[in-house]
C-alpha positions as CSV (number, residue, x, y, z in Angstrom):
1,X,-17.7,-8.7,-80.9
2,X,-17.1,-7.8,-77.3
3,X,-18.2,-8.6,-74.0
4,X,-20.5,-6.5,-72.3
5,X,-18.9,-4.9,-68.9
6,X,-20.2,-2.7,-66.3
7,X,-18.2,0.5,-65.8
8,X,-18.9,4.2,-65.7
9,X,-16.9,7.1,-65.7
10,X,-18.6,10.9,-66.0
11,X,-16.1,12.8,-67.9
12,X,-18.0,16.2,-67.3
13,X,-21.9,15.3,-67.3
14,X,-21.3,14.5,-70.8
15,X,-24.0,10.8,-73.3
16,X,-28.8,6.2,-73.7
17,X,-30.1,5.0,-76.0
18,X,-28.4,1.9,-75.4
19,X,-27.5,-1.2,-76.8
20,X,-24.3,-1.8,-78.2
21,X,-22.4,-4.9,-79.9
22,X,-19.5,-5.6,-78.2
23,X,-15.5,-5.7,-77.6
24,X,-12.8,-7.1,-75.3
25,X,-11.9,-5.4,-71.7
26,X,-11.0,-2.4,-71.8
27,X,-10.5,0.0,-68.9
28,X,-11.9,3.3,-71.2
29,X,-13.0,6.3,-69.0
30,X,-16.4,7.0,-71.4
31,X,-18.5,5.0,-73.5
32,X,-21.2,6.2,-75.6
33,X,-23.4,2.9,-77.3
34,X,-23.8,2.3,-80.8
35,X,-27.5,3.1,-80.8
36,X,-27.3,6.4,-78.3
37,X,-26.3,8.5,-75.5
38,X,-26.9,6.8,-72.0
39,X,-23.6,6.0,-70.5
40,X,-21.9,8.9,-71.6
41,X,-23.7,10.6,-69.1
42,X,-23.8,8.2,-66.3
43,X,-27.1,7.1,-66.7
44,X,-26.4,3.4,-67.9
45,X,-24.0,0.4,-66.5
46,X,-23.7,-1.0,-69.1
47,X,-20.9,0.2,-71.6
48,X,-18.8,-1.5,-73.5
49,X,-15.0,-1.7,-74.7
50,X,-13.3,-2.0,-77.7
51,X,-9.9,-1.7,-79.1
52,X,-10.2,2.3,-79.9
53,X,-12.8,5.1,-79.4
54,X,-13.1,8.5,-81.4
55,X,-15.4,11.1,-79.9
56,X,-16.4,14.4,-80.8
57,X,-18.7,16.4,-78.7
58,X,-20.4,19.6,-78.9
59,X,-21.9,21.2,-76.1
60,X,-24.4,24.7,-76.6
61,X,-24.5,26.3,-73.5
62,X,-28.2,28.2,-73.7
63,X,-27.7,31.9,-72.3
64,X,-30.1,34.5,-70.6
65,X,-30.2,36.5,-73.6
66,X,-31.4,33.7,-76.5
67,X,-27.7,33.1,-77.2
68,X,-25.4,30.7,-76.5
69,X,-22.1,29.7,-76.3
70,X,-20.4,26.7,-77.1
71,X,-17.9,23.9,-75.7
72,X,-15.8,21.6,-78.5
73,X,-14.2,18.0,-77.3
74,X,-12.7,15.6,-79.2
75,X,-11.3,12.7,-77.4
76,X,-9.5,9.4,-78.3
77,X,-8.5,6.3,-76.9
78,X,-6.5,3.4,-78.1
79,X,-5.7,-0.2,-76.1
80,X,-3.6,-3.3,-76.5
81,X,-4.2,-7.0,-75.7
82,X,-3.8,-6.3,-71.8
83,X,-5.7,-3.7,-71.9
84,X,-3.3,-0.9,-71.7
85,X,-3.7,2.7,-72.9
86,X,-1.4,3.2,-76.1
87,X,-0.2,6.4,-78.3
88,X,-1.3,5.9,-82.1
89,X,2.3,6.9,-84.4
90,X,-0.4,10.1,-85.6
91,X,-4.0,10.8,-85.5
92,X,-5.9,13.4,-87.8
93,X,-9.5,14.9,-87.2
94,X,-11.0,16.6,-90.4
95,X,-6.9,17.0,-91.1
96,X,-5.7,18.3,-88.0
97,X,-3.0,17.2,-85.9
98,X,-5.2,15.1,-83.0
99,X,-2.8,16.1,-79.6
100,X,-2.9,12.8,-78.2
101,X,-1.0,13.5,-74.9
102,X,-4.2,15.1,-73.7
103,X,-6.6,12.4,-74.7
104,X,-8.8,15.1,-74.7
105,X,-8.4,18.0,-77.8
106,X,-11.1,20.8,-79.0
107,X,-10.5,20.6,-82.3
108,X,-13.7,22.6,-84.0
109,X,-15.3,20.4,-86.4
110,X,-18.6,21.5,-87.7
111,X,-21.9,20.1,-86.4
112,X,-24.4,21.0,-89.1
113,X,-25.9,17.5,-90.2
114,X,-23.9,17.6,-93.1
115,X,-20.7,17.8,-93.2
116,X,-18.5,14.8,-91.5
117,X,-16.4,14.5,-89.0
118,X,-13.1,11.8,-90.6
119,X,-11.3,10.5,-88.0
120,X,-7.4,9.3,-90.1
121,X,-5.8,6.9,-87.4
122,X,-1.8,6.1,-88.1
123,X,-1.4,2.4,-86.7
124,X,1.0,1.4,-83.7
125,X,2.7,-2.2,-83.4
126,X,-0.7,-3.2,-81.8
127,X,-3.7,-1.4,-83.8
128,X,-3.5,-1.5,-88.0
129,X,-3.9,2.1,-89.3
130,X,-7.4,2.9,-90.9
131,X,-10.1,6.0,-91.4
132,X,-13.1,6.4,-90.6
133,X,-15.9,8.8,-91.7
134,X,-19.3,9.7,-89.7
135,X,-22.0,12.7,-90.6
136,X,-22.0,15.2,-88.1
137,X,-25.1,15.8,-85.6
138,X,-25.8,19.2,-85.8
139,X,-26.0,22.0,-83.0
140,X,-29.2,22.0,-81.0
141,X,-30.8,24.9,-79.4
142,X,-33.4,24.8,-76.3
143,X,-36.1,27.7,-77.4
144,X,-38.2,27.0,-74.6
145,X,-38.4,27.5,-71.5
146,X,-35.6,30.5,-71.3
147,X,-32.5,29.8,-69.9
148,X,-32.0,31.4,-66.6
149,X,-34.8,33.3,-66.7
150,X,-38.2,31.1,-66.5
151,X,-39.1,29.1,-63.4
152,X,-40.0,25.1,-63.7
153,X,-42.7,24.3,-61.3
154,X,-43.2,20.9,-60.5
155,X,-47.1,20.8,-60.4
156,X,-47.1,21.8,-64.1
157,X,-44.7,19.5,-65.2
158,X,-42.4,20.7,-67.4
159,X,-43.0,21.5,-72.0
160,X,-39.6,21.8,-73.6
161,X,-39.6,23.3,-76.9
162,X,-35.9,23.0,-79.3
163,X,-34.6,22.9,-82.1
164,X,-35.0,20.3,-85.3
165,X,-31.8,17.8,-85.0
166,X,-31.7,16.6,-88.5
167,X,-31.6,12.3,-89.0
168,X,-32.0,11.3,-85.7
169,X,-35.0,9.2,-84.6
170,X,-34.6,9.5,-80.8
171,X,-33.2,12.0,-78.1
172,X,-32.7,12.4,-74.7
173,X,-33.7,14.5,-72.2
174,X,-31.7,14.4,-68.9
175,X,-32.5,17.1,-66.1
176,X,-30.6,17.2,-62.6
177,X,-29.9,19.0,-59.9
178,X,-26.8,21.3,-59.1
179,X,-27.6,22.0,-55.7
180,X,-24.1,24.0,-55.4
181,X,-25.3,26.4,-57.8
182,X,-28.3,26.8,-55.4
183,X,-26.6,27.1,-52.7
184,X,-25.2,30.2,-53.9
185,X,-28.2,31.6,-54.2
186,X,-30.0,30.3,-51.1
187,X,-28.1,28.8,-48.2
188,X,-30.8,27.0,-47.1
189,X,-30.3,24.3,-50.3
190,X,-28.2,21.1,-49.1
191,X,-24.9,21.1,-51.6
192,X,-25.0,17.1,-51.3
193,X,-27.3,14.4,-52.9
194,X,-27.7,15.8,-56.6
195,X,-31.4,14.0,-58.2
196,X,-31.0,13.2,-62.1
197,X,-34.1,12.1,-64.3
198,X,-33.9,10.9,-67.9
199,X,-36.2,10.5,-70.6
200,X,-35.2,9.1,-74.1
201,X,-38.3,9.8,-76.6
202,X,-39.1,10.5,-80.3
203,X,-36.8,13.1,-81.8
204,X,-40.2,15.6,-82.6
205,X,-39.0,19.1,-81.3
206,X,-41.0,19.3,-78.5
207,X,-41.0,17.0,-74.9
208,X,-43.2,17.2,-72.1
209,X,-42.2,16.1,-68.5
210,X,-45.0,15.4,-66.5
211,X,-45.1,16.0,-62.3
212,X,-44.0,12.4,-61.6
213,X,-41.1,12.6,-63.6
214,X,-39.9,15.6,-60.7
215,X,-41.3,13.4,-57.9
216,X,-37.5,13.3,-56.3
217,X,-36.7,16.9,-57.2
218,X,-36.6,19.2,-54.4
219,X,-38.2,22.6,-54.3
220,X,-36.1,25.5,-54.9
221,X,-33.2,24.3,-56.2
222,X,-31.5,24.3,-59.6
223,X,-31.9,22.3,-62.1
224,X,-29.9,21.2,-65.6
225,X,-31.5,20.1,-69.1
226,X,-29.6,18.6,-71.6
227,X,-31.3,17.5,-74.6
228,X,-28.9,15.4,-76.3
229,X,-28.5,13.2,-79.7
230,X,-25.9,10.8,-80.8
231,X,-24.3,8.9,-84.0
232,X,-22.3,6.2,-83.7
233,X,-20.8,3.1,-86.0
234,X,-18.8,0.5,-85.3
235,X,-15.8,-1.0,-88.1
236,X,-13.6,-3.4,-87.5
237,X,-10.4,-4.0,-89.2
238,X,-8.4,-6.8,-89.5
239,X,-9.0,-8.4,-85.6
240,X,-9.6,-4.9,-84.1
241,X,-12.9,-3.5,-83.3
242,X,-13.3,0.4,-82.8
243,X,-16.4,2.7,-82.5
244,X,-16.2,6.0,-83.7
245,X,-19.2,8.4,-81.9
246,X,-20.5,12.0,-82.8
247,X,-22.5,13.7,-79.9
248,X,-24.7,16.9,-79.6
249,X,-26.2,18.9,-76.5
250,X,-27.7,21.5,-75.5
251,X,-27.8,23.0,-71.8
252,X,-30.3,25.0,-69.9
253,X,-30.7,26.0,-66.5
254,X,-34.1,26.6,-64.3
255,X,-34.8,27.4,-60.7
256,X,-37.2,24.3,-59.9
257,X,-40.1,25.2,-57.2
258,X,-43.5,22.7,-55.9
């Protein structure tokens, strides 16, 4: 088991619902938990570090015309006893070469909630070699409000409507700010001091936002909605814990008024 530590890196605005056994000290640059999403996108301090980490990410960019287009990531990460980021002798995802001088690969794995995602790790001097298996999450899809077309408006609070993510209990909603995309628009919006909100709640297809939950927001400005659900497991083999993580999101943007 490991030792909880408190570190956060956003790799992109990438995954709370969190509370995760544990590892040793590791200096990883993202850390999803073993029950959810938070840390993954900055929202928690507390991640924690093991010996390895196998990621794969989908991200569904929500368009002004109902469709959408979408963002793979895989990433992996292996450490030794001091810590130390170290090269695997060969890693596989669903049986394809894993480019590990990136970290970071797009391999395009399905995400129906179905099919698996099997991670096939060749050991180093340090780690054993082992596999791992874990069921996709499937692609989500934010039917309401319409992407870059509707208008939040504080006052009213805020219904989101999307799509049935199949085996999850709970999700998470974060919205914030991208006050550079505003600014764009209207030069009047100050580029600096983004606001974020998050919800985690019951995975039922639709979530509503009251007023207070925009207290911070300011008026005209942009806003982002993910609506995000994770899988994760731990294994451990031999003296060497690793979490292996499956993530889903969806993205829509709003122009937020009072």
């Amino acid at each position: 088991m490991c030792k909880r530590v408190v570190l956060i890196q956003i790799l992109s605005a990438i995954f709370l619902l969190i509370s995760l056994a544990s590892c040793t000290n590791k200096d990883v640059p993202t850390n999803p938990s073993e029950k959810g999403i938070g840390s993954f996108y900055g929202v928690s301090n507390e991640p924690q570090n093991c010996d390895g980490y196998l990621y794969t990410t989908l991200t569904r960019y929500m368009k002004n015309d109902g469709g959408y287009s979408d963002a793979f990531q895989d990433q992996a990460y292996f450490y030794d006893a001091n810590g130390n980021h170290i090269i695997v002798e060969s890693l596989f995802l669903n049986n394809v070469l894993f480019n590990q001088s990136r970290l970071i690969d797009t391999i395009h794995v399905p995400f129906d909630g179905v099919q698996n995602h099997i991670w096939d790790v060749h050991g180093s001097p340090y780690l054993p070699p082992y596999s791992d298996t874990i069921l996709s999450v499937n692609a989500i899809n934010i039917n309401s409000p319409r992407s870059w077309i509707d208008t939040v408006y504080k006052h009213n609070g805020l219904t989101i409507q999307y799509s049935q993510i199949f085996g999850i209990d709970s999700i998470m909603v974060l919205v914030e700010t991208d006050n550079l995309m505003a600014h764009n628009f209207d030069t009047t919006v100050v580029v600096d001091n983004d606001v974020k909100n998050y919800l985690i709640t019951s995975n039922t297809g639709n979530i509503y936002l009251p007023p207070s939950f925009f207290g911070n927001f300011p008026n005209n400005s942009m806003i982002e909605v993910s609506i995000m659900a994770a899988r994760t497991k731990m294994k451990q083999v031999e003296d060497k814990n690793f979490l292996i993580a499956c993530f889903s999101r969806c993205v829509a943007f709003y122009v937020i008024k009072n």
